[in-house]
C-alpha positions as CSV (number, residue, x, y, z in Angstrom):
1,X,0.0,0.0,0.0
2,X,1.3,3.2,-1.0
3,X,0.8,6.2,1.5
4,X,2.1,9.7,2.0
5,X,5.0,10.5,4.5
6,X,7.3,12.7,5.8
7,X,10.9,12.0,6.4
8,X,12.8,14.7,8.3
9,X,16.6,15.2,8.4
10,X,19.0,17.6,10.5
11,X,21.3,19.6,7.3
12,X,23.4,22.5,7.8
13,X,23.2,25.3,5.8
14,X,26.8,27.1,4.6
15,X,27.3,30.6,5.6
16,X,25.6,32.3,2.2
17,X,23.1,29.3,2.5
18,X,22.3,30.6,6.0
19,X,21.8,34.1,4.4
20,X,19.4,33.3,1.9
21,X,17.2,31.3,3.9
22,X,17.3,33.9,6.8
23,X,15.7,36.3,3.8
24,X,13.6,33.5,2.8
25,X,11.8,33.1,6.4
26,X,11.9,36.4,7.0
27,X,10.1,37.5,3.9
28,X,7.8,34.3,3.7
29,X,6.9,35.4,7.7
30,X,6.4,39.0,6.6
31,X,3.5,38.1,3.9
32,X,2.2,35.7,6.2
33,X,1.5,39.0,8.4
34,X,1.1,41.3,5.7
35,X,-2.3,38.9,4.3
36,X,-3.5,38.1,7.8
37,X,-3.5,41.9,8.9
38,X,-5.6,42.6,5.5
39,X,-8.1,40.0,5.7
40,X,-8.8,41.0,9.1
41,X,-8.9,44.7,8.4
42,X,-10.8,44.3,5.6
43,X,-13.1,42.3,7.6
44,X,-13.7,44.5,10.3
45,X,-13.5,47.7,8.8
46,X,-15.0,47.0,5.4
47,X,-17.1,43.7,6.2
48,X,-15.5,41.9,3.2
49,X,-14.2,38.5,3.6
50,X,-11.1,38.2,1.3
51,X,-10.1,34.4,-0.5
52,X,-7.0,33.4,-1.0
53,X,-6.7,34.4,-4.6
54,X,-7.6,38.1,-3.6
55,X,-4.5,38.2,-1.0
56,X,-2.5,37.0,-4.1
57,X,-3.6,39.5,-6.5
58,X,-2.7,41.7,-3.8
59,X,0.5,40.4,-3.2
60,X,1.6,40.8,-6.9
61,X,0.4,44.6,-6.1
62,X,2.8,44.2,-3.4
63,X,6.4,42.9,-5.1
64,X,5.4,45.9,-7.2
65,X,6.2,48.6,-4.5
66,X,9.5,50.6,-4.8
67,X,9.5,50.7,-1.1
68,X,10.3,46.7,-0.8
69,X,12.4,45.4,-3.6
70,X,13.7,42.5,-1.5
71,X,10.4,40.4,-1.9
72,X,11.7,40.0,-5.4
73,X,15.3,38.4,-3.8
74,X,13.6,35.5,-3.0
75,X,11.3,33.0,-4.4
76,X,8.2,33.5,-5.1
77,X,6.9,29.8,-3.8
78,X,7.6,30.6,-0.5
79,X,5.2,33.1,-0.2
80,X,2.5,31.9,-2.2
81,X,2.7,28.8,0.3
82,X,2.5,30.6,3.0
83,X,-0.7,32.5,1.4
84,X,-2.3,29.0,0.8
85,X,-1.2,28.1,4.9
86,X,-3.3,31.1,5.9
87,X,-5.8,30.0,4.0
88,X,-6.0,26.6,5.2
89,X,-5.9,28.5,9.2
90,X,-8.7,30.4,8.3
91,X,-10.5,27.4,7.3
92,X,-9.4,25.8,10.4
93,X,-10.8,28.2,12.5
94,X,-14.6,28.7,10.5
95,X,-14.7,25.0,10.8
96,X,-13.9,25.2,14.7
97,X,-10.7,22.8,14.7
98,X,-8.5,25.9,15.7
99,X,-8.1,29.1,17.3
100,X,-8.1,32.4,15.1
101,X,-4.5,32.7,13.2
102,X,-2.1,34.6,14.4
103,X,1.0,36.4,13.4
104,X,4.5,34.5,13.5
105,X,7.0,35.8,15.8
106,X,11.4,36.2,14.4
107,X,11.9,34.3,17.7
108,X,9.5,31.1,17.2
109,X,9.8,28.5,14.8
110,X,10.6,29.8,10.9
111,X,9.7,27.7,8.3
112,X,9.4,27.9,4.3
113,X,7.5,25.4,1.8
114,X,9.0,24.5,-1.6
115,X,6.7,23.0,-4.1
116,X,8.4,20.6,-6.8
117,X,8.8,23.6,-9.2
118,X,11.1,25.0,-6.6
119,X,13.8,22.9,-6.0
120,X,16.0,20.2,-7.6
121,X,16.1,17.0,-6.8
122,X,19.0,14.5,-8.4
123,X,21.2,12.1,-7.2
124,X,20.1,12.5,-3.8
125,X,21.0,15.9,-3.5
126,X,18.5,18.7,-2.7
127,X,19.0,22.3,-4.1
128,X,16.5,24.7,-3.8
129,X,15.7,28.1,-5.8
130,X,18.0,30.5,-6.0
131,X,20.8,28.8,-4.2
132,X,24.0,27.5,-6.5
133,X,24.8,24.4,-4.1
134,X,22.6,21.6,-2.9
135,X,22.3,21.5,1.2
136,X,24.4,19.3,3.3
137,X,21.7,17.1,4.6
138,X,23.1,14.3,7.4
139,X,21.1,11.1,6.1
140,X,19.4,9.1,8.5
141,X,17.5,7.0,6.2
142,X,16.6,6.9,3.0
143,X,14.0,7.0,0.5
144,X,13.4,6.0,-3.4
145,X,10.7,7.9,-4.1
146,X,10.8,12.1,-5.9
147,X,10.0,14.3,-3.0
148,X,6.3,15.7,-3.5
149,X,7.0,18.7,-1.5
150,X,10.0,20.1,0.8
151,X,9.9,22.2,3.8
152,X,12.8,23.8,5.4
153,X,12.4,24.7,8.7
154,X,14.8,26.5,12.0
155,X,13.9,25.8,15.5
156,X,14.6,28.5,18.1
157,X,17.5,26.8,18.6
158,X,19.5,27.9,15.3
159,X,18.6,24.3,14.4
160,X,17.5,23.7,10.5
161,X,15.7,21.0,9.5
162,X,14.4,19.6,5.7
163,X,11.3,17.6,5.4
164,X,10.5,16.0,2.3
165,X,6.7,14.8,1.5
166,X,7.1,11.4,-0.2
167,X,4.6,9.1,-1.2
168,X,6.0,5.0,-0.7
169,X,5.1,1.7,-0.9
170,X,4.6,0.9,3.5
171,X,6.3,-2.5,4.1
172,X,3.0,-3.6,6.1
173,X,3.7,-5.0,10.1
174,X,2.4,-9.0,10.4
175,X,-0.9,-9.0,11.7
176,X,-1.8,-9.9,15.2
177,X,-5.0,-11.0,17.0
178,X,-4.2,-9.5,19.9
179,X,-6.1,-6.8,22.0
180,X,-5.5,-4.2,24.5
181,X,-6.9,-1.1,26.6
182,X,-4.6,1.2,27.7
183,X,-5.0,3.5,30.5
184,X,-3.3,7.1,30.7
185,X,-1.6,8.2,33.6
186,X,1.1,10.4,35.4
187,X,2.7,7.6,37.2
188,X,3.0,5.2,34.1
189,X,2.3,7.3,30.6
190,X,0.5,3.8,29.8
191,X,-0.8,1.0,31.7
192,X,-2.5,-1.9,29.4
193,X,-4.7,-4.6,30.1
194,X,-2.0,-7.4,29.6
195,X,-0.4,-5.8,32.5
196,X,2.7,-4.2,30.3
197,X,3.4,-0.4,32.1
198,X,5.7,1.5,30.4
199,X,6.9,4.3,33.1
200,X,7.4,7.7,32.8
201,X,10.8,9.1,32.5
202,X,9.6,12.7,33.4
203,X,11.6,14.7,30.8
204,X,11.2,17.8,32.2
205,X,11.4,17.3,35.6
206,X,15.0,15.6,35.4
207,X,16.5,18.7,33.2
208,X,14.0,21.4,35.4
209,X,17.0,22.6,37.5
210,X,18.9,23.4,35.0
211,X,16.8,25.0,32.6
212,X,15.6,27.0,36.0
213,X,18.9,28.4,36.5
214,X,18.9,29.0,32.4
215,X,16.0,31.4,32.7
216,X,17.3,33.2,35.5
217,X,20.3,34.1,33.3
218,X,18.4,35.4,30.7
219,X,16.0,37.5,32.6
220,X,19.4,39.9,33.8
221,X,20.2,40.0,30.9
222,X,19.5,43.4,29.1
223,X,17.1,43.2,26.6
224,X,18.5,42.8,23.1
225,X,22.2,42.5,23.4
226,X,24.5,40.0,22.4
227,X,24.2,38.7,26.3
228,X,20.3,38.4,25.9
229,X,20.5,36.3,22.4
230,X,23.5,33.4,23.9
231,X,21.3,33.3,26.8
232,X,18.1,33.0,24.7
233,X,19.9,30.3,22.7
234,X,20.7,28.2,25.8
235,X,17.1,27.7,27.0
236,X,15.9,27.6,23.5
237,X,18.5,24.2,22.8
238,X,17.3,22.9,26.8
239,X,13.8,22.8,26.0
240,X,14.4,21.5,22.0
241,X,16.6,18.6,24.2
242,X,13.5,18.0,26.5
243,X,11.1,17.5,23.5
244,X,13.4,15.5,21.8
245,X,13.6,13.2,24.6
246,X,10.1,13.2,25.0
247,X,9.0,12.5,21.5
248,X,11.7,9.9,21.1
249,X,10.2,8.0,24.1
250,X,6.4,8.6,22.5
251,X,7.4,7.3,19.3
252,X,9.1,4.2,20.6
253,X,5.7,3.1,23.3
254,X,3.6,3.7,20.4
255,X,5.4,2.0,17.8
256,X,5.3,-1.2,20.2
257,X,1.5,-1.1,20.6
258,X,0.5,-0.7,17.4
259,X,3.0,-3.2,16.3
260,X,2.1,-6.0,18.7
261,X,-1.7,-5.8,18.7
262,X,-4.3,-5.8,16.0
263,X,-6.6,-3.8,18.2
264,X,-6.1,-0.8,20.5
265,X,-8.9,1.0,23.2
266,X,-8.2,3.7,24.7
267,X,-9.8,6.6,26.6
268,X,-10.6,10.0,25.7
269,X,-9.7,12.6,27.4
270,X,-10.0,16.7,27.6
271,X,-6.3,17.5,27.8
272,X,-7.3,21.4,27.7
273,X,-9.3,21.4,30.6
274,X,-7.3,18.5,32.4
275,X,-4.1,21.6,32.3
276,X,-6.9,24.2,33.9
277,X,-5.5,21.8,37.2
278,X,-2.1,23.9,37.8
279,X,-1.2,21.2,40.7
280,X,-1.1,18.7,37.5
281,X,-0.7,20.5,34.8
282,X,3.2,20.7,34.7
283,X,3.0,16.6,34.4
284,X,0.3,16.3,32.3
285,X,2.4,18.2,30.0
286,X,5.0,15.9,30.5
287,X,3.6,13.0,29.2
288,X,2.7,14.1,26.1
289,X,-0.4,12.4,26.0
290,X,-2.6,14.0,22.8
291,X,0.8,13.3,21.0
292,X,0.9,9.6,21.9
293,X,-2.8,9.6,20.7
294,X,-2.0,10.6,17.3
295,X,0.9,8.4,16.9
296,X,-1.5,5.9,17.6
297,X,-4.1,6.7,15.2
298,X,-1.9,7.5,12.1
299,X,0.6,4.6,12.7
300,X,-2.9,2.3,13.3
301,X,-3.8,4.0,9.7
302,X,-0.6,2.7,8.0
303,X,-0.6,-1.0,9.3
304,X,-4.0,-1.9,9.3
305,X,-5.0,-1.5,13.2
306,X,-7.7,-0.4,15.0
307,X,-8.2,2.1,17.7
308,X,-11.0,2.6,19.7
309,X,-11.9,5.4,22.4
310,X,-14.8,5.1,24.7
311,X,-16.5,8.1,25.8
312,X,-14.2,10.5,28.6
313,X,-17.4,9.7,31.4
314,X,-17.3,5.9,31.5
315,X,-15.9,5.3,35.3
316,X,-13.5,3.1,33.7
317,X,-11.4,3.6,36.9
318,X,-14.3,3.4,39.8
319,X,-16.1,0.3,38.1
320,X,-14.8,-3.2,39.7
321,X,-13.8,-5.3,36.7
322,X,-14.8,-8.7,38.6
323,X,-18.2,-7.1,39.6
324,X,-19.1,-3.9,37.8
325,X,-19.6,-2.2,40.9
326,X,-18.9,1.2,40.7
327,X,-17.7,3.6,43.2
328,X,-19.4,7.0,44.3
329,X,-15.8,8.5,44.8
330,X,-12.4,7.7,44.1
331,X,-9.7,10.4,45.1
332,X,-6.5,10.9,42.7
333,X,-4.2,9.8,45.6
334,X,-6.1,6.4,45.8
335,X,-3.9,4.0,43.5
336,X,-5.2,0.3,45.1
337,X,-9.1,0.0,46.5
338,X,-10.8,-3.1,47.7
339,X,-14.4,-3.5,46.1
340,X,-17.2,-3.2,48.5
341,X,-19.5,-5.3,47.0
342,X,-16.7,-8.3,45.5
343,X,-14.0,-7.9,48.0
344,X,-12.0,-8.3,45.1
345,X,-8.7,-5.6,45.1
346,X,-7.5,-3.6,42.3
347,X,-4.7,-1.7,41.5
348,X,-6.1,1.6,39.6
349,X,-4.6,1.9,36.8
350,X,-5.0,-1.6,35.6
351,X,-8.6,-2.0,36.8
352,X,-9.1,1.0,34.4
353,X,-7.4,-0.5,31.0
354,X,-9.3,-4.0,32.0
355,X,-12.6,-1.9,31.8
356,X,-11.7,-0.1,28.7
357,X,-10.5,-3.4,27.1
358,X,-14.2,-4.6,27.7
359,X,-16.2,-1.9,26.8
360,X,-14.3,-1.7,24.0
361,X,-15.1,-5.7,22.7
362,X,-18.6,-4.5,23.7
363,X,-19.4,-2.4,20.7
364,X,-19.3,-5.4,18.4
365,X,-16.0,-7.5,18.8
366,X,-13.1,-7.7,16.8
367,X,-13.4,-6.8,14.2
368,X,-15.6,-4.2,14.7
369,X,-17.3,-2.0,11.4
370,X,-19.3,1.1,11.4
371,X,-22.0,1.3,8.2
372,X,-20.0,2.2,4.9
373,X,-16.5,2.4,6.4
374,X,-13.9,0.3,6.9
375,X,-12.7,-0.5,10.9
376,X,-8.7,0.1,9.8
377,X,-7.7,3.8,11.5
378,X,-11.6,4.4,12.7
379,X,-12.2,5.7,15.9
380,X,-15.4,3.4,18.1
381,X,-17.2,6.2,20.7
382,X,-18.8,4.1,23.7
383,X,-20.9,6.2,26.5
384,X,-22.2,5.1,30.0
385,X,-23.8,6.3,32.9
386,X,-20.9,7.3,36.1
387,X,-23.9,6.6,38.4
388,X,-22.9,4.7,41.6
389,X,-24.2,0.7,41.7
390,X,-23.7,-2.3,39.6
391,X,-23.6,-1.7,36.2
392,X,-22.9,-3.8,33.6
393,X,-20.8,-3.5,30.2
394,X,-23.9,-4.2,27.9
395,X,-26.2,-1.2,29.9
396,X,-23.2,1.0,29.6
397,X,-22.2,0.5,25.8
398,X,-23.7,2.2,22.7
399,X,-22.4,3.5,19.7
400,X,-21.2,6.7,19.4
């Protein structure tokens, strides 16, 4: 099966190269700006809602000023991406998947999109317009494939980055007929039903010293000087390390789910308002835990799997397994209880992914199909009552 991916390498950019691409971001972040300060001023003031083809009439208008001759230094792909990326934001946000867009800071992330008319590919080597010599990319892995798309991208931490867009043939994982529920958590990221707990190695809280002590620094410093931008730099490559860390240990859980088990069920959960707790919300952020939910899904996606959700106010973690009994309260602090009704005890965590595991086989079994689409990459919705008593699985589960 053929499918679309990304493969991301580290390059570095020669002096001149690290010129041109500086112009590049900077104009490309400029006309990202430029369009989304007209389309809301023209909304507001004039109560017309500009397309994207209007912003790029308007930009031609715009190369044509005397006043700024260096949009013409770079090219012209760039921009017109980054018009089509605002675009796609404002769609985002009328279709309430996103916040309103906002302008890009010089500070934050700087990226630029190259369409295949914009660069050469041959031999492995990537040059892009209006550069002489093809960027020294350090090869990880490789791919056969001619690059759909390429975006070159610098972190705050003076870090540059290439992504190619690639469509492959996937060398498909052996199937399995195995089948889990996996519980989130602070203390173990993920606990599943077969008893497998993967830990948390609580990236941030090992390097939180130093990158105290980092901050410090940087707030004597005076504001724009040489001082301010090494000390700027240091936190910037502390916190790129701690995200690093913590996607390398996200990719590596979820690649082992997906890959041993032909069926995942998992719980859903309101991140946002989970982080409105500030005693939690520094961990919560730590585990990284709508990031480990989207490995899932897409990497379920590419090898055939399944993932299921059940509904976030199934009391996955007061119901008794043995029994369904189900608790009126159970504190945070509680990790074992002793069922009142069964006598039977459970440990918290995995009395949760057992539930989750069941109510998951609940809505239909393995496999499991929704009306006119296929159960590979779909997300299964269950709901139930958190009412105190015995319930049981089949009261509790319905479609969602």
């Amino acid at each position: 099966m053929k499918q679309l991916r990304g493969f991301k390498y580290r390059f570095y950019p020669t002096s001149a190269q690290r010129l041109e691409l500086a112009q590049t971001f900077g104009c490309t972040r400029f006309v990202y700006n430029w369009a989304l300060a007209l389309r809301t001023n023209s909304y507001y003031q004039d109560q017309v809602s500009l397309s994207y083809t209007d912003t790029s009439n308007a930009l031609t208008k715009l190369k044509k000023d005397p006043e700024k001759p260096w949009l013409k230094q770079v090219s012209s792909v760039p921009l017109q991406q980054g018009l089509r990326h605002l675009n796609t934001a404002f769609k985002n946000f009328f279709a309430g998947r996103n916040k309103y867009p906002r302008f890009k800071k010089k500070n934050n992330r700087q990226s630029a999109h190259y369409a295949p008319n914009a660069f050469k590919w041959e031999d492995g080597k990537l040059t892009l317009a209006k550069m002489s010599q093809p960027l020294k990319i350090r090869w990880s892995r490789y791919f056969t494939s001619e690059p759909k798309s390429v975006t070159i991208s610098k972190d705050p931490s003076n870090r540059y980055f290439v992504s190619f867009l690639v469509e492959e043939e996937l060398e498909q994982w052996n199937s399995s007929t195995e089948e889990i529920g996996i519980d989130l958590g602070i203390k173990d990221v993920v606990v599943a039903s077969n008893g497998f707990a993967s830990g948390n190695p609580k990236h941030y809280q090992k390097y939180q010293a130093r990158l105290k002590t980092l901050q410090r620094r940087l707030a004597r410093k005076k504001k724009g000087s040489n001082n301010q931008y090494k000390a700027r730099l240091s936190v910037a490559k502390l916190h790129a390390k701690i995200a690093d860390c913590r996607l390398d240990f996200l990719h590596k859980l979820s690649t082992k789910l997906v890959s041993e088990n032909q069926a995942i069920y998992t719980e859903t959960l309101a991140v946002k308002n989970m982080m409105a707790n500030h005693k939690l919300a520094k961990a919560i952020a730590d585990c990284g835990w709508g990031e480990f939910l989207r490995q899932l899904e897409y990497k379920a996606k590419w090898h055939d799997r399944k993932i299921g959700a059940i509904n976030r106010w199934f009391p996955s973690s007061k119901r008794c397994y043995t029994c369904g009994h189900v608790l009126d309260k159970l504190p945070l602090e509680i990790r074992k209880w002793t069922c009142p009704s069964c006598n039977s005890h459970n440990l918290r965590d995995q009395n949760a992914a057992l539930n989750i595991l069941a109510i998951g086989r609940s809505l239909g079994g393995f496999p499991h199909t929704r009306p006119n689409q296929e159960a590979v990459g779909q997300t299964v919705f269950a709901c139930g009552s958190s009412s105190g008593g015995d319930v049981s699985l089949t009261d509790l589960a319905i479609l969602g």
